[in-house]
C-alpha positions in Angstrom: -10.7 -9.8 12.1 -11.2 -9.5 8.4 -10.3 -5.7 7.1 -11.8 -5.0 3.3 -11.2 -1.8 1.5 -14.9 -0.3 0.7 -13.2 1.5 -2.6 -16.9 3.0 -3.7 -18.0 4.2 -0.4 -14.1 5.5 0.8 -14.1 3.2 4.1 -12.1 0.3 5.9 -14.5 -2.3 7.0 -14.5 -4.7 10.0 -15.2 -8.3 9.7 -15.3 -10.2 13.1 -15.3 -13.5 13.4 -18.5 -13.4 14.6 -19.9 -12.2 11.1 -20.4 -8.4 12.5 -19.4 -6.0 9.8 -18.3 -2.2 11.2 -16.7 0.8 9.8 -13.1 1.0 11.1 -12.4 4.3 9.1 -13.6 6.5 7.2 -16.4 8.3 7.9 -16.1 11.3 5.6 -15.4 13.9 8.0 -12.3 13.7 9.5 -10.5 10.8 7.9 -11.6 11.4 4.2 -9.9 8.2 2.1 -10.3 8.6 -1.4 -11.3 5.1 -3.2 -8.7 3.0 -1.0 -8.2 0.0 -3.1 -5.8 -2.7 -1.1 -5.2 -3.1 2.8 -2.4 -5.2 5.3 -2.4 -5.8 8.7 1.1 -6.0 10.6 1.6 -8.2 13.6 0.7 -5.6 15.8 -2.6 -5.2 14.2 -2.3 -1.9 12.5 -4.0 -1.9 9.1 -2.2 -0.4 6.5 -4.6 1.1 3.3 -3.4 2.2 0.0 -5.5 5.5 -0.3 -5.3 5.3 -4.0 -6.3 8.9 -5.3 -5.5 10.9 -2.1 -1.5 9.0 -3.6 -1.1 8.4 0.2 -0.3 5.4 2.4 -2.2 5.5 5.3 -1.9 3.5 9.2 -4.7 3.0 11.1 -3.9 1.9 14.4 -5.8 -1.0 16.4 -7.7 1.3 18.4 -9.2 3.3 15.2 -6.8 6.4 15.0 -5.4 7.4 11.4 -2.3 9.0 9.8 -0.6 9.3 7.3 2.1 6.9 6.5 4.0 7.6 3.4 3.3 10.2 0.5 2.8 14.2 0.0 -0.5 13.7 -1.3 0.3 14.6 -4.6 0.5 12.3 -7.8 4.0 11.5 -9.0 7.2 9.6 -8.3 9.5 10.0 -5.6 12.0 8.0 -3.7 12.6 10.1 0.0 11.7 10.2 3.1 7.6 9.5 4.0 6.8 12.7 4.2 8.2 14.5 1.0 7.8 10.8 -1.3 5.3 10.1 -4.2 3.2 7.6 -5.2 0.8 7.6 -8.2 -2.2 6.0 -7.2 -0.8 3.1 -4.7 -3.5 -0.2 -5.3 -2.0 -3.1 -2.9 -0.4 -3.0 0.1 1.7 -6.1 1.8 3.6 -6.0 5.1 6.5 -8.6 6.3 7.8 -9.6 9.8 10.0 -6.8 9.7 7.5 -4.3 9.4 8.3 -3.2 6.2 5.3 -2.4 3.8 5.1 -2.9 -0.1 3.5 -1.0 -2.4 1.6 -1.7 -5.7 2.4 1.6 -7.2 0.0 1.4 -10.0 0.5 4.3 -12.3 4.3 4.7 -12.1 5.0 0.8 -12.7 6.8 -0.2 -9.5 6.6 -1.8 -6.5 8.0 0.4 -3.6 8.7 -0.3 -0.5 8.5 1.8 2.9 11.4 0.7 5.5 9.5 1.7 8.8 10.3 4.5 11.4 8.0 5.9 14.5 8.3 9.4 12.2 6.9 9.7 8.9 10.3 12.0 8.2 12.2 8.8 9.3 10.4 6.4 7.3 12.5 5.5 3.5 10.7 5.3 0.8 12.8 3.4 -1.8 11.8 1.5 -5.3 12.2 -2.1 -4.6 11.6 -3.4 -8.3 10.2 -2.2 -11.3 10.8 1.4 -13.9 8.9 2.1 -16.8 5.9 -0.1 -18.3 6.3 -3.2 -19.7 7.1 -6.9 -19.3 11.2 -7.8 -18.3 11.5 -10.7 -15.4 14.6 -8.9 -13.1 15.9 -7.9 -10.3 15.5 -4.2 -8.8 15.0 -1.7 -11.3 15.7 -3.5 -14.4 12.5 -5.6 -13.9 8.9 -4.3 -15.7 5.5 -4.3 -14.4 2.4 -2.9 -16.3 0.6 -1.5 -14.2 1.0 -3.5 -10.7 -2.0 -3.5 -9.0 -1.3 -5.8 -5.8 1.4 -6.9 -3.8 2.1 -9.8 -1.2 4.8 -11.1 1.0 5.2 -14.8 2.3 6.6 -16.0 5.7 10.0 -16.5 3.5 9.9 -12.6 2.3 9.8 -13.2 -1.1 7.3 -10.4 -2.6 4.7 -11.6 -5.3 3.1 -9.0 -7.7 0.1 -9.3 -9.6 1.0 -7.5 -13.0 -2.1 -6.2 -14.0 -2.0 -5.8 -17.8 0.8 -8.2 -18.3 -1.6 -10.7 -16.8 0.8 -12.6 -14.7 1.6 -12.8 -11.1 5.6 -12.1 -10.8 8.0 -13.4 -7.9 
């Protein structure tokens, strides 16, 4: 199956192989996503979506049932545990064989990474690279994105970031 983010219409769509095309989430009553922007499926088949102005990263299991994964729900920036951290409108989300999920965090310049736990309170929420805006090739937190708006993680686990304004895809 093929998952697409529907930003415009706040749903996760299904592509079978087939060709047939289904909402998966979000169907503006109880699991209200708010322009999600970039999505990742794990090996187990869960779909992670980065709910970009609900500042939320959200898991949708195979079988259709939603929570939240990381993030208060309010704008800003926060290293800590998933359910007290902040992201400022997250765009792309990437997952590797461990399970650990990336995240384009758009408007605070960094890519941020969520080491994974079966409780949100569990779950770390730590800044893998980036700081303010700009342009720096680094390591950690002396590297600088402008505004990162996607993330992805090869079979090696080396994490590529497309670097929106800067116009470049970083390794």
């Amino acid at each position: 199956n093929v998952y697409v983010a529907d930003t415009g219409n706040h749903r996760i769509r299904k592509i079978t192989p087939a060709g047939m095309v289904s909402t998966f989430a979000g169907d503006g009553n109880t699991t209200q996503f708010n322009c999600p922007t970039g999505v990742a499926v794990d090996s187990s088949g869960n779909v992670y979506v980065a709910d970009r102005y609900n500042h939320r990263i959200r898991k949708i299991t195979s079988t259709g049932v939603v929570s939240t994964f990381a993030g208060t729900g309010t704008a800003g920036y926060k290293d800590a545990a998933g359910n007290t951290a902040r992201f400022n409108r997250p765009y792309g989300v990437a997952v590797d064989s461990s399970g650990n999920v990336y995240v384009a965090d758009f408007d605070n310049h960094r890519i941020r990474k969520i080491t994974p736990a079966a409780r949100i309170e569990d779950r770390k929420v730590s800044t893998f690279a980036g700081s303010t805006a700009g342009y720096k090739d680094a390591t950690g937190n002396t590297a600088r994105f402008n505004y990162p708006s996607d993330v992805a993680v090869d079979s090696e686990g080396n994490v590529y970031v497309a670097d929106h304004v800067n116009h470049r895809i970083r390794k």
